[in-house]
C-alpha positions in Angstrom: 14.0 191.6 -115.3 15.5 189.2 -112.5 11.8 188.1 -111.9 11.3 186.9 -115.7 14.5 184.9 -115.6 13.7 183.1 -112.3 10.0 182.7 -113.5 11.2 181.3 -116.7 13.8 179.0 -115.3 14.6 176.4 -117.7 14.6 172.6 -116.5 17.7 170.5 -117.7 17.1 166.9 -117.0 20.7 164.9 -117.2 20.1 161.3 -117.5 22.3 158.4 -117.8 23.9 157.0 -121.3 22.5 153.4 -121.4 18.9 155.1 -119.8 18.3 155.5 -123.4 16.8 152.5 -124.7 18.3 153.0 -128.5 22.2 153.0 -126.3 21.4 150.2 -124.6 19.9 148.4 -127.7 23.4 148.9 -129.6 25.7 147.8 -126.3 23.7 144.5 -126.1 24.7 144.1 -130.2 27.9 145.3 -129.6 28.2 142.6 -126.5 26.8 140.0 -129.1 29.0 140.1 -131.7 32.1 140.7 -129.5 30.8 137.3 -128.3 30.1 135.5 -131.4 34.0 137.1 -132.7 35.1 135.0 -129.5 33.5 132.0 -130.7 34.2 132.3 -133.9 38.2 132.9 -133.2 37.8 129.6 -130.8 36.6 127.6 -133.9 39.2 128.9 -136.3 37.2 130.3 -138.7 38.7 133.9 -139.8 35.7 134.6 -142.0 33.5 134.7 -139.5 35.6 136.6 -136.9 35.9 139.5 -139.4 31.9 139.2 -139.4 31.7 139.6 -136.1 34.0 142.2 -135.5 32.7 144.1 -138.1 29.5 144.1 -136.9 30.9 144.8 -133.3 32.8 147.9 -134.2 30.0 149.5 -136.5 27.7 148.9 -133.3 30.1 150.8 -131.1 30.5 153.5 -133.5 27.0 154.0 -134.0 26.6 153.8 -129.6 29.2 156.5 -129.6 27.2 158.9 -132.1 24.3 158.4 -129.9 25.5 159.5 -127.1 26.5 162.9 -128.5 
């Protein structure tokens, strides 16, 4: 029996968090709209900002469900 279980070893690959492309898609939105919430706040405009930061923390959350 000890021969089947090393034979039969399974291979776990760990990789990174932003290695996935879809993760590193959703961090450069995220980065985007945390940028365009900056600009936006500079400018005055509140409707925008709550765009932006909408957008930035339903990127996030979606990042964060990814990576689980």
């Amino acid at each position: 029996m000890g021969n089947y279980t090393e034979r039969r070893h399974i291979k776990c690959e760990m990789k990174a968090p932003w290695m996935n492309p879809g993760v590193r898609e959703l961090a450069a939105l995220s980065a985007l709209a945390a940028l365009g919430c900056g600009l936006a706040a500079a400018q005055g405009d509140l409707l925008f900002v709550a765009l932006f930061a909408a957008t930035s923390v339903v990127a996030i959350i979606e990042a964060i469900r990814r990576l689980r």
